[in-house]
N, C-alpha and C positions, 0 to 999 in steps of 0.2 A: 894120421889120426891125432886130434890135439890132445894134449897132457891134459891130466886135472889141474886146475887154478881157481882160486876163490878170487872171481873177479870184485866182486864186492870189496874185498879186502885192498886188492889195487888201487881201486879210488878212495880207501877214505888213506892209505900209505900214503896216494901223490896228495889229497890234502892236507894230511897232516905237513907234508913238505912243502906247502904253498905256507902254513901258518909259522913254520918255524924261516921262510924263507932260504931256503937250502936249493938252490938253481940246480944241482947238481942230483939231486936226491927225484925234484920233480923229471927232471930229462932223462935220468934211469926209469922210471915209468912211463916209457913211453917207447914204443921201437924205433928204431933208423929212422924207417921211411914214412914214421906217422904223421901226421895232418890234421889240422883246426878248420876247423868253417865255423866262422862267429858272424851270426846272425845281429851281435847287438854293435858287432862296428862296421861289418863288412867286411870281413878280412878272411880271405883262404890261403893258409900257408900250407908247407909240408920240407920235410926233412930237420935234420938236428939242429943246422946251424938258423935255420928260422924259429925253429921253437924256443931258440934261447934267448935271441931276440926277443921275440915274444913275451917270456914268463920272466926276460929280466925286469925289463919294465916294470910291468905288474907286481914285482916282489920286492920291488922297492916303495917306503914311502904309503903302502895301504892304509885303506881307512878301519881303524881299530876292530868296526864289525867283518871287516873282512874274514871271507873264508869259513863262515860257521855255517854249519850242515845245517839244513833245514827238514831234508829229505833224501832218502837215498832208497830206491826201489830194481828190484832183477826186472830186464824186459828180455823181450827174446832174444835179441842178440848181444846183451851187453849188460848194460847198467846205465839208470835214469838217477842222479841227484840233484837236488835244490839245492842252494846254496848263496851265500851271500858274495859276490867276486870283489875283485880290489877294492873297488869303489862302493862297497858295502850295497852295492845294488841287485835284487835276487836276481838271478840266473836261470835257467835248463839245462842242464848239457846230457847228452845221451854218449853213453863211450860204447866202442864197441874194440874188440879185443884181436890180437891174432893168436896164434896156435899155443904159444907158450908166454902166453898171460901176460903181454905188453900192450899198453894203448896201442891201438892202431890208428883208429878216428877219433875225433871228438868233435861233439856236432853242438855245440850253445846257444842259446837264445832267450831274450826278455824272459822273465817268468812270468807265467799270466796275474798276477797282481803287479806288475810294474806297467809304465806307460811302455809302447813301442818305441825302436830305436827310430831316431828321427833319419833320414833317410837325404 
């Protein structure tokens, strides 16, 4: 049976750790074996040592609007926020959670005010 967790709470902790750039703080929100699908570059990763990959990149070097919420909504299995990512470009991402309140997915894509990712 899964524990109580304010998932809510989860995303904007790992945002708050994207804006302070803390690689370590975003990778604790997140489980082991969790996984990205970004729709805006093409990329499915999964486990630790790719996430850090991943969000070191990104956490360096951002563009100043980086990382400001736009929107953050409960959907059924998770949590929907807007958001502005490194490249101060809006986002989607849908997270979805495992039992004791760690990213397990994270599914992002263009926000529909942005053009699509070019392909």
């Amino acid at each position: 049976m899964p524990e109580d967790f304010d998932n809510m709470a989860v995303v904007v902790d790992w945002l708050d750790a994207c804006r302070d750039q803390n690689l370590e703080l975003v990778l604790d929100c997140f489980a082991d074996d969790a996984g990205i699908t970004c729709g805006c570059e093409a990329i499915d990763i999964a486990g630790r040592s790719e996430l850090m990959t991943y969000w070191r990149s990104r956490l360096k070097g951002f563009s100043p609007a980086a990382f400001a919420l736009e929107e953050i909504t409960p959907v059924t299995d998770g949590v929907m926020l807007e958001y502005l990512n490194h490249d101060g470009k809006p986002v989607k991402v849908v997270f979805a959670f495992n039992t004791v309140g760690k990213i397990a997915r994270m599914r992002c894509e263009p926000a529909s005010r942005c053009e699509p990712a070019s392909r």
